[in-house]
DSSP file (Angstrom, degrees, kcal/mol; ACC not computed):
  #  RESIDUE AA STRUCTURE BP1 BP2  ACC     N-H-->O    O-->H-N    N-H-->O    O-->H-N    TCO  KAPPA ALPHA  PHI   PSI    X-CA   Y-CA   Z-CA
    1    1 A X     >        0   0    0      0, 0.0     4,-1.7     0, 0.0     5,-0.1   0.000 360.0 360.0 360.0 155.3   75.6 -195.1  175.3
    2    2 A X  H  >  +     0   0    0      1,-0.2     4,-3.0     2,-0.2     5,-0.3   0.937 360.0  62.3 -72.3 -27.3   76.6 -192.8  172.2
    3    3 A X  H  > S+     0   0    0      2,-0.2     4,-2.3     1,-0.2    -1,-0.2   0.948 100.1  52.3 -66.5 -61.0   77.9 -196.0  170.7
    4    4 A X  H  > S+     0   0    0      1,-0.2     4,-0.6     2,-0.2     3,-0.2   0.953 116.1  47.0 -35.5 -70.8   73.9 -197.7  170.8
    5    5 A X  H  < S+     0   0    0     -4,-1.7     4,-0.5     2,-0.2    -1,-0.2   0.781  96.2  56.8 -25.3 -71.9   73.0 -194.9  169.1
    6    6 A X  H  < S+     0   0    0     -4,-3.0     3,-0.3     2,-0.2    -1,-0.2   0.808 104.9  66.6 -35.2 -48.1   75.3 -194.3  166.5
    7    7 A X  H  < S+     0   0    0     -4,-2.3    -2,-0.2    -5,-0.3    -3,-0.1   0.858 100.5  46.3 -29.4-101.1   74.0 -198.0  165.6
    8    8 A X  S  < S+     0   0    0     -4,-0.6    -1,-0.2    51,-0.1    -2,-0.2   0.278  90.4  94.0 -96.0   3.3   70.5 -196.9  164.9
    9    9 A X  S    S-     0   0    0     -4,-0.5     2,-0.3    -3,-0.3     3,-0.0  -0.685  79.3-128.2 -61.9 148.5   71.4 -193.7  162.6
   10   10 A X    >>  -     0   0    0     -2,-0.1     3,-1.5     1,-0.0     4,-1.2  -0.829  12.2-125.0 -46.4 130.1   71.4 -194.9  159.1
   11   11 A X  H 3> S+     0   0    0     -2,-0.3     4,-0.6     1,-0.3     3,-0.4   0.929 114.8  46.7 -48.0 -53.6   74.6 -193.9  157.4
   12   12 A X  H 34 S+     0   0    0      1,-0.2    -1,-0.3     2,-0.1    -3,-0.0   0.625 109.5  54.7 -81.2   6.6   72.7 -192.2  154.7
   13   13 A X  H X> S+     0   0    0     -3,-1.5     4,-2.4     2,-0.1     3,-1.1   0.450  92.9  76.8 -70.9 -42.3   70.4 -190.4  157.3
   14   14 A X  H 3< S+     0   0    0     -4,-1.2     7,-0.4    -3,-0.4     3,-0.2   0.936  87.6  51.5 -62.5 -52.2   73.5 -188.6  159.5
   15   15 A X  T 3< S+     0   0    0     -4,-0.6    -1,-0.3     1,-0.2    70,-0.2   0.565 117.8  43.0 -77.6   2.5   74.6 -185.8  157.4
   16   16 A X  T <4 S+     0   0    0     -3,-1.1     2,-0.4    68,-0.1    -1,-0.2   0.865  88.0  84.8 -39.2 -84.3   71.4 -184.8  157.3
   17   17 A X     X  -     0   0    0     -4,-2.4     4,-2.8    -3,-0.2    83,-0.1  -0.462  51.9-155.4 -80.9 116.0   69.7 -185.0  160.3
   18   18 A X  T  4 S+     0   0    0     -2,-0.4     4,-0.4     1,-0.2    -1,-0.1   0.374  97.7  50.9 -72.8   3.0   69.8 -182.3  162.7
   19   19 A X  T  > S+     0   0    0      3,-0.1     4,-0.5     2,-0.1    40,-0.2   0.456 108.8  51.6 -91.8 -13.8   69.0 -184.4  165.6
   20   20 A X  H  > S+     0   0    0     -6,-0.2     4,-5.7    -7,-0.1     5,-0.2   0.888 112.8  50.4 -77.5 -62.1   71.9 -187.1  164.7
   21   21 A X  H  X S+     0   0    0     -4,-2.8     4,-0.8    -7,-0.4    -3,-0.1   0.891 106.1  51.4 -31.5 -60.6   74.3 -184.1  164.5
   22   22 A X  H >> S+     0   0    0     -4,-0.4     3,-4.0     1,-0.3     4,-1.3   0.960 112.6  54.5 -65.4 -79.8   73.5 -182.3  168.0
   23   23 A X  H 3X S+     0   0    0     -4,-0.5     4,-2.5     1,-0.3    -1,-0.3   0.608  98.3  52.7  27.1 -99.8   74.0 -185.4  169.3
   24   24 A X  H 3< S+     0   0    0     -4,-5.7    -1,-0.3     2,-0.2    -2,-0.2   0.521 106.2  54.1 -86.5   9.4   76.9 -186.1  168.2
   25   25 A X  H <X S+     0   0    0     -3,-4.0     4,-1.2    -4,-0.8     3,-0.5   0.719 106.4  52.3 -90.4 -18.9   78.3 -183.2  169.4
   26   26 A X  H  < S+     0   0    0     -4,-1.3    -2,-0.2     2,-0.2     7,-0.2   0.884 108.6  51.1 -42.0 -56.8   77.0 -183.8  172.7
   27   27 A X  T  < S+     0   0    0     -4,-2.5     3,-0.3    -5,-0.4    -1,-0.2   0.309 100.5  67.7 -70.5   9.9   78.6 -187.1  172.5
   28   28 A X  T  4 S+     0   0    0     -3,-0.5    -1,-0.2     1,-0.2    -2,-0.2   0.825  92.2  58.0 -93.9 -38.5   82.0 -185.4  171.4
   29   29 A X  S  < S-     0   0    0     -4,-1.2     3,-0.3     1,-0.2    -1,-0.2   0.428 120.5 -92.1 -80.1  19.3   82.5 -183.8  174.7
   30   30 A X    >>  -     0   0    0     -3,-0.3     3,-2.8     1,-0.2     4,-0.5  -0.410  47.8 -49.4 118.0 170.3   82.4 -187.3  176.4
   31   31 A X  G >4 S+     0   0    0      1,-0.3     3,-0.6     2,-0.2    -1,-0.2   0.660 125.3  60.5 -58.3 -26.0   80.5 -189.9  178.1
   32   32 A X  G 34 S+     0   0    0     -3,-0.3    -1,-0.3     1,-0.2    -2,-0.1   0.459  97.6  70.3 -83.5 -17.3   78.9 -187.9  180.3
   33   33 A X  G <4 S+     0   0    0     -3,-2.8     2,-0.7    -7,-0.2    -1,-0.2   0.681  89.0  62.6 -35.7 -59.6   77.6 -186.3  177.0
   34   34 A X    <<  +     0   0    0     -3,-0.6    -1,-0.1    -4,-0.5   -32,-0.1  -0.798  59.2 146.6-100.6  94.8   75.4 -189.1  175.9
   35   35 A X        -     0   0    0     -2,-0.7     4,-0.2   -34,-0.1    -2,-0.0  -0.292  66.3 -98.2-104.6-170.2   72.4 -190.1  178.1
   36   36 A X  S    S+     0   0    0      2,-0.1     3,-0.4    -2,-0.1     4,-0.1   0.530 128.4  63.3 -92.7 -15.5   69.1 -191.4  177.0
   37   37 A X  S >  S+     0   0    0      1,-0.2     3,-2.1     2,-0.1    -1,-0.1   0.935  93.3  70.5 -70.8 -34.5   68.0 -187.7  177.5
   38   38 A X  T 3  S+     0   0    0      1,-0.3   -15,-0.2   -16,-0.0    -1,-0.2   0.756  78.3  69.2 -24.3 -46.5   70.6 -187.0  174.7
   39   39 A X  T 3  S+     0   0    0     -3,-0.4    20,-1.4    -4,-0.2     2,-0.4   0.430  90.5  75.9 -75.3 -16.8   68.7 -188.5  172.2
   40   40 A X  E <   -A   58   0A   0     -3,-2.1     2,-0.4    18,-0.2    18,-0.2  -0.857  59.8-174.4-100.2  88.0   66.3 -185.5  172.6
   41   41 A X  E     -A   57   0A   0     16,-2.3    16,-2.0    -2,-0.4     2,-0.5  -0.772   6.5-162.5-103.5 146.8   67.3 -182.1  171.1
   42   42 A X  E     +A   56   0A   0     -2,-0.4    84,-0.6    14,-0.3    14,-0.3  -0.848  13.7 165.0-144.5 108.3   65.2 -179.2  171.7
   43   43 A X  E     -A   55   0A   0     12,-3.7    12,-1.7    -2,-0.5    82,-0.1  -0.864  28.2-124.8-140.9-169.2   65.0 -175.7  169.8
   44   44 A X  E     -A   54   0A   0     10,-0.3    76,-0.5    -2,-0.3    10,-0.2  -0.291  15.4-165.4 176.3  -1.7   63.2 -172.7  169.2
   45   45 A X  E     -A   53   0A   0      8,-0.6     8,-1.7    74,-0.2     2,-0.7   0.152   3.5-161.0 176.7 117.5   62.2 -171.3  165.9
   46   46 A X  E     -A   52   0A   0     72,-1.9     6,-0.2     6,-0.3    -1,-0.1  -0.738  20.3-162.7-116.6  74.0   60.8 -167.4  165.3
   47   47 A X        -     0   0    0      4,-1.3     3,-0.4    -2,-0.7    69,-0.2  -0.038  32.1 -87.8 -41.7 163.4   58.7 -166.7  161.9
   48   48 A X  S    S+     0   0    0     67,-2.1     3,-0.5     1,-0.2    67,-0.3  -0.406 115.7  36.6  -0.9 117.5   57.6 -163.9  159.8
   49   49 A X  S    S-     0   0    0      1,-0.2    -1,-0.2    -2,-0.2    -2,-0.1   0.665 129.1 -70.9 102.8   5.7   54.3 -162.8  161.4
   50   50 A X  S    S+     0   0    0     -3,-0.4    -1,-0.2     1,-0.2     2,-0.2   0.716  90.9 141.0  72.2  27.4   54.9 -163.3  165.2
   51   51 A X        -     0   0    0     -3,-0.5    -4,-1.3    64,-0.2     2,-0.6  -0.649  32.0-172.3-108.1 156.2   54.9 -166.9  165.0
   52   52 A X  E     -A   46   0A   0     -6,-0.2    18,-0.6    -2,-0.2     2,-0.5  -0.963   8.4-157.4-131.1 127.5   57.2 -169.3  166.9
   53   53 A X  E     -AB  45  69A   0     -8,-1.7    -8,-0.6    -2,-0.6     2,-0.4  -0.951  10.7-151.9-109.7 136.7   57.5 -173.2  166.4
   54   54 A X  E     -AB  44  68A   0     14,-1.5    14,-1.3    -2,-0.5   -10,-0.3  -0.776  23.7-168.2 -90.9 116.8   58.9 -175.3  169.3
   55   55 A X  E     -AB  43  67A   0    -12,-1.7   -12,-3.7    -2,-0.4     2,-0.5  -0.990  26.9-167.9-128.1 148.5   60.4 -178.2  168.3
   56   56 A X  E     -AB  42  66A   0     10,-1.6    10,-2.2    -2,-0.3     2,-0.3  -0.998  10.5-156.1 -81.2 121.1   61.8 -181.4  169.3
   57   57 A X  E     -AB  41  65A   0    -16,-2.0   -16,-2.3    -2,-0.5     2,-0.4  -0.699  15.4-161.7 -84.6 126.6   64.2 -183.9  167.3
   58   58 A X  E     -A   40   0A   0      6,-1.4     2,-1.2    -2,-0.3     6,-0.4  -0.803   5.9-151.9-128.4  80.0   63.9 -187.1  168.4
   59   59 A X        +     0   0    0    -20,-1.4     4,-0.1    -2,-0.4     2,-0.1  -0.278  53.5  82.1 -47.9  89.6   66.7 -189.9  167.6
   60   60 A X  S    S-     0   0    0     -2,-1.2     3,-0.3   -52,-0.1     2,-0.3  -0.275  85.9 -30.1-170.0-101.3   65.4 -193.1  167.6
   61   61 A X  S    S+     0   0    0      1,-1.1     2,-0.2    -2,-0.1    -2,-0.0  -0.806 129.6  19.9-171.8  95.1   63.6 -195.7  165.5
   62   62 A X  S    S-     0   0    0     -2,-0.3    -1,-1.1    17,-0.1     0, 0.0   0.861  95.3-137.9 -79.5 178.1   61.8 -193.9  163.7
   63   63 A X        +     0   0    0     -3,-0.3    16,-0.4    -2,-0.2     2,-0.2   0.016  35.7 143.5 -59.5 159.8   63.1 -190.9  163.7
   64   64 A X        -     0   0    0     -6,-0.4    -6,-1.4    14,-0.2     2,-0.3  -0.544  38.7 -99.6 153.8 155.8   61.0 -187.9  164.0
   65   65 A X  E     -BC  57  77A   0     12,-1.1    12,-1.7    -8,-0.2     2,-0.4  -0.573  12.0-160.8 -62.0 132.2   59.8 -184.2  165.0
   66   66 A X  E     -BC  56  76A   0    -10,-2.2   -10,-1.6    -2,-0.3     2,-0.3  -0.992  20.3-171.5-138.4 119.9   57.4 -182.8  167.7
   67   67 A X  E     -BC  55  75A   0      8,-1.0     8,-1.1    -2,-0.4     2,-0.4  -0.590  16.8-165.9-124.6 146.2   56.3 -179.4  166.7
   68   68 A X  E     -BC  54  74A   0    -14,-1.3   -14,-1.5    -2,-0.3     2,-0.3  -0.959  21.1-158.4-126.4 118.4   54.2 -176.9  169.0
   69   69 A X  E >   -B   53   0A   0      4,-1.2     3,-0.6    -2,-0.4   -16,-0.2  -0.752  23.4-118.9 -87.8 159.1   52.9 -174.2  166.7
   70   70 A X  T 3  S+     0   0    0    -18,-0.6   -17,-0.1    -2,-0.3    -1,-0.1   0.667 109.0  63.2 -88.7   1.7   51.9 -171.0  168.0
   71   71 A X  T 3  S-     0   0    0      2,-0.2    -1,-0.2     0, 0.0   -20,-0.0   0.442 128.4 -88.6 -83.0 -10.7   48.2 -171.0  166.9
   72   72 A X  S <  S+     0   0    0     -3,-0.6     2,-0.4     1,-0.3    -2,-0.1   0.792  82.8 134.7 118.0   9.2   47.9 -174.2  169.3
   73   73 A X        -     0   0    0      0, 0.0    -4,-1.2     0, 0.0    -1,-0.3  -0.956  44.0-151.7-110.7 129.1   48.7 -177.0  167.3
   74   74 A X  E     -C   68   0A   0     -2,-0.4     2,-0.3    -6,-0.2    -6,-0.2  -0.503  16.2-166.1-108.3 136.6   51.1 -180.2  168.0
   75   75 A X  E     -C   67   0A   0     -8,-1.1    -8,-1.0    -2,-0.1     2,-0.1  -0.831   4.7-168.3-109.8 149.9   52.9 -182.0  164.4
   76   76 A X  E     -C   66   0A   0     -2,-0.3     2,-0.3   -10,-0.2   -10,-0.2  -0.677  18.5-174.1-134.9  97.5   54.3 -185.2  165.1
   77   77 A X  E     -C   65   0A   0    -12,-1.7   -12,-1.1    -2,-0.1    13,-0.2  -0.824  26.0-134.3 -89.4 125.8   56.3 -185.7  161.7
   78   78 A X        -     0   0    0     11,-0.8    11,-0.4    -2,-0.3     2,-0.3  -0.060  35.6-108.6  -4.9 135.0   58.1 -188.6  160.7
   79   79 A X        -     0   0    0    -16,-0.4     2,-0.3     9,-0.2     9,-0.3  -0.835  48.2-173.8 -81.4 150.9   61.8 -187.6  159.3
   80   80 A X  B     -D   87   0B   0      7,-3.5     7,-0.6    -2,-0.3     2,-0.1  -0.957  29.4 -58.0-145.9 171.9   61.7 -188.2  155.4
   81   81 A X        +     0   0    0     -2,-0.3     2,-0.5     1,-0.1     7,-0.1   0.103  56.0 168.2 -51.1 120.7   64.0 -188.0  152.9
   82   82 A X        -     0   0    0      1,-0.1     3,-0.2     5,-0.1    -1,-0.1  -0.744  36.0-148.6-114.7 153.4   65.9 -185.2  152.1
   83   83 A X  S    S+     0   0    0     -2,-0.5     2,-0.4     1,-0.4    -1,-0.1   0.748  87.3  11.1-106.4 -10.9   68.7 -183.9  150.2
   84   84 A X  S    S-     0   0    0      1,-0.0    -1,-0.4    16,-0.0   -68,-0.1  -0.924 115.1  -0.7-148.3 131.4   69.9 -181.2  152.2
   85   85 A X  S    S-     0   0    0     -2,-0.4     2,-0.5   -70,-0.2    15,-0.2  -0.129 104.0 -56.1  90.9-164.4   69.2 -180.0  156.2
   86   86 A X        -     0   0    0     13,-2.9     2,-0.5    15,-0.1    13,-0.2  -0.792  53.3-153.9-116.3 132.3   66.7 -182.1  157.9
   87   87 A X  B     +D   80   0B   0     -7,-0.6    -7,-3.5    -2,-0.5     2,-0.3  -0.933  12.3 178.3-119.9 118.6   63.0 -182.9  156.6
   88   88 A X  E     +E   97   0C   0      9,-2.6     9,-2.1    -2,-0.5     2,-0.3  -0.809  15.3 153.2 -95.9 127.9   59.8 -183.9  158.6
   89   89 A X  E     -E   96   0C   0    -11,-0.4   -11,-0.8    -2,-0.3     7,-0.2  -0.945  38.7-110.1-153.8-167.8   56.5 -184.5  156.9
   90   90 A X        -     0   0    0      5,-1.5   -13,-0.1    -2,-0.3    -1,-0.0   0.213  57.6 -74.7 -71.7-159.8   53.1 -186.7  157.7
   91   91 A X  S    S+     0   0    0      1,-0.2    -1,-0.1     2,-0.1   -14,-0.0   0.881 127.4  33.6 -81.1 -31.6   52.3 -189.5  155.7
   92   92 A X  S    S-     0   0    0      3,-0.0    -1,-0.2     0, 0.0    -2,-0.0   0.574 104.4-115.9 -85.8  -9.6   51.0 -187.8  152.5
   93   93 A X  S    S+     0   0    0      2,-0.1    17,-0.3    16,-0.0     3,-0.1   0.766  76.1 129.7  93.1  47.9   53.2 -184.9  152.5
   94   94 A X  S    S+     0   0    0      1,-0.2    15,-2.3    15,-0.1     2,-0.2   0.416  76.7  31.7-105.1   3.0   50.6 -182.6  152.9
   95   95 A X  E    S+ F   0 108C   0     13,-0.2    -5,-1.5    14,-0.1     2,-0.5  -0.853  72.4 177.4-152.6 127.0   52.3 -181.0  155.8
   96   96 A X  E     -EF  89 107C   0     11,-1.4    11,-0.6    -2,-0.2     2,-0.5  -0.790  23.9-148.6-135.9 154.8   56.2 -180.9  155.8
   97   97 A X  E     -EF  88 106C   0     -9,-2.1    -9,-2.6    -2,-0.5     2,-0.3  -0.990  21.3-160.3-127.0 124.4   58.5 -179.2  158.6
   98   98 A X        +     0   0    0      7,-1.8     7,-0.3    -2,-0.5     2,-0.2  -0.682  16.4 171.3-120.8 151.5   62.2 -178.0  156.4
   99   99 A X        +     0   0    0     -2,-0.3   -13,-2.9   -13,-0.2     2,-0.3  -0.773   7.8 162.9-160.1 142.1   65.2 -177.3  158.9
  100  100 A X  S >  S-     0   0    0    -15,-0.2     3,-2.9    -2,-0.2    -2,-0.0  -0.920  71.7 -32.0-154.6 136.4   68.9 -176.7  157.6
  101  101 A X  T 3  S-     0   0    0     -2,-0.3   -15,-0.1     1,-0.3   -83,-0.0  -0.148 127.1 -30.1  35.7-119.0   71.3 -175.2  160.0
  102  102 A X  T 3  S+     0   0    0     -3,-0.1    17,-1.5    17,-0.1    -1,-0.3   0.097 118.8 109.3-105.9  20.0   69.3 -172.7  162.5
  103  103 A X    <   +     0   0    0     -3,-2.9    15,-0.1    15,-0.2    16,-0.1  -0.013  45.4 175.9 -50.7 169.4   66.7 -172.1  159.4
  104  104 A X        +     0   0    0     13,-0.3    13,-0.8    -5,-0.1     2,-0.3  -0.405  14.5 169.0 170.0 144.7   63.2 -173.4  159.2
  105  105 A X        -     0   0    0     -7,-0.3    -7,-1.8    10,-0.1     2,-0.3  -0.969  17.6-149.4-138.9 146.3   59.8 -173.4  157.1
  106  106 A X  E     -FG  97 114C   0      8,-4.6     7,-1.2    -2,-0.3     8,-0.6  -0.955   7.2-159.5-116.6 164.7   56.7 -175.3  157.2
  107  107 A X  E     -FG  96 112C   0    -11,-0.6   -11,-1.4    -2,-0.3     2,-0.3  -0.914   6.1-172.1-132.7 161.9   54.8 -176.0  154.3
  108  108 A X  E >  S-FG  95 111C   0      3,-1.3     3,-4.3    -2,-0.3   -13,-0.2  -0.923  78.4 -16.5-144.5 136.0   50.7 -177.0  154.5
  109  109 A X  T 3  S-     0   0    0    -15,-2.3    -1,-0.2    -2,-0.3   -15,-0.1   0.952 129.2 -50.7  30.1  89.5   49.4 -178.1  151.4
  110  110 A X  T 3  S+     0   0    0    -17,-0.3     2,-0.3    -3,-0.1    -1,-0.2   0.430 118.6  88.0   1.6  38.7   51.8 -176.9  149.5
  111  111 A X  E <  S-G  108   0C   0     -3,-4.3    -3,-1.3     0, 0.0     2,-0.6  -0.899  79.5-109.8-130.4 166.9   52.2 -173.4  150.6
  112  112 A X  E     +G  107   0C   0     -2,-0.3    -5,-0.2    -5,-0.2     3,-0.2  -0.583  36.8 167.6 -96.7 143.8   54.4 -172.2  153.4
  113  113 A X  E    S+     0   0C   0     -7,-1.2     2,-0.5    -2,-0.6    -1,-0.2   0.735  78.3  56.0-112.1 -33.9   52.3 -171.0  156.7
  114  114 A X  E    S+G  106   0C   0     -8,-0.6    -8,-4.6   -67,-0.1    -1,-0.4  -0.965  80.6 169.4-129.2  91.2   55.5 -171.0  158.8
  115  115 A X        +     0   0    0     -2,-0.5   -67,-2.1   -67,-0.3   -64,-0.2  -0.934  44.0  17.0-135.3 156.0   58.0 -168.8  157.1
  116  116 A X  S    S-     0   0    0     -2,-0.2     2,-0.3   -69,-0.2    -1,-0.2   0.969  74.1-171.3  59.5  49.1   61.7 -167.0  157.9
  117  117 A X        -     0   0    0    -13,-0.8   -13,-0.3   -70,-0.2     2,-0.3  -0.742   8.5-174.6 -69.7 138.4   62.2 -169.3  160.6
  118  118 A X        -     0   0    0     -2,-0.3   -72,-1.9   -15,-0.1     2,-0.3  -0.880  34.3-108.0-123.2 135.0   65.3 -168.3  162.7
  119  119 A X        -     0   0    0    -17,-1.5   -74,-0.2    -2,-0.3     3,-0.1  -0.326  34.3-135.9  83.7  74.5   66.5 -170.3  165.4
  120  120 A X        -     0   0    0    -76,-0.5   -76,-0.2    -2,-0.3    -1,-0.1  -0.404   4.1-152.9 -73.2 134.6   65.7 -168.3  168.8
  121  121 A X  S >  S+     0   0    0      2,-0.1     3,-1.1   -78,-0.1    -1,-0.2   0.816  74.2  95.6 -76.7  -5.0   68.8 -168.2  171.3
  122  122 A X  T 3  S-     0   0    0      1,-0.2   -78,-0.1   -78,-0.1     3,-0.0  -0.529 104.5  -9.8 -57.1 138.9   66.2 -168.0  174.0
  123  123 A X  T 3  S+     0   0    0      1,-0.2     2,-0.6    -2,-0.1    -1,-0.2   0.657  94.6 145.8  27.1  45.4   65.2 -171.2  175.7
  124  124 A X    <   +     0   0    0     -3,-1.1    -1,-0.2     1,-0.1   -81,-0.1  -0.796  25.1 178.0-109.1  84.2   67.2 -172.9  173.0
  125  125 A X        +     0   0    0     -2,-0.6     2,-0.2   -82,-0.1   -82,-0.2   0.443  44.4 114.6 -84.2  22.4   68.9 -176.3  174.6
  126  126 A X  S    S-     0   0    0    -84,-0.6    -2,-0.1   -85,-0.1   -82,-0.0  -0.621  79.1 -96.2 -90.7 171.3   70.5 -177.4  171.4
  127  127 A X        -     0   0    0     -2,-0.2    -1,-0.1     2,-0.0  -101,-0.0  -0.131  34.1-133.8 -49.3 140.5   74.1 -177.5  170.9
  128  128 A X              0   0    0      1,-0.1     0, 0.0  -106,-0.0     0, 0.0  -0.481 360.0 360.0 -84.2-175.1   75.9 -174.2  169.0
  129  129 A X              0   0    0     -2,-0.0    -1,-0.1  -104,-0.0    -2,-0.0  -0.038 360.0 360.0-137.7 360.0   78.6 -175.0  166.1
């Protein structure tokens, strides 16, 4: 239920996080809205350089990102704090996954490898705004 959910956002987490968001627009059009598949939003991402990253946002406890890169490699990032759009990285922050609206960068050791992310509408199930 969207209600359970909403529960395990942190208040200072929501306006943030772009998997709390889709979400809850999912859960705006009704009950039928909010499953436990809900809780799992799914996009798309197209780089500078012919590179794609796949990702799934995943609401729950903790929070976090599941990255496909297109050279063959799976992230599983933590969400961490941010001040603006929604922020992934590992435990030393030596690899950090940026998203804000249909944006996205990755950074590895502090230089970005995954840059000009856009948002693909191809095989893209999150919600639009």
């Amino acid at each position: 239920m969207c209600r359970d959910f909403f529960r395990q956002v942190p208040a200072s987490s929501r306006a943030s996080n772009t998997a709390f968001l889709a979400v809850a627009l999912l859960c705006s059009v009704g009950p039928a809205g909010c499953s436990a598949g809900a809780q799992r939003v799914q996009a798309t991402f197209v780089c500078d350089g012919g590179k794609t990253i796949g990702a799934v946002f995943i609401a729950g406890t903790p929070e976090r990102a599941d990255l496909q890169l297109s050279d063959g490699r799976r992230l599983i990032l933590p969400q961490a704090i941010s001040a603006s759009g929604a922020r992934y990285a590992n435990s030393d922050e030596s690899v950090v996954f940026w998203n804000k609206g249909r944006t996205a960068f990755i950074e590895e050791g502090g230089r970005q490898t995954y840059s000009g992310c856009l948002q693909s509408d191809h095989g893209d199930q999150s919600p639009r705004r």
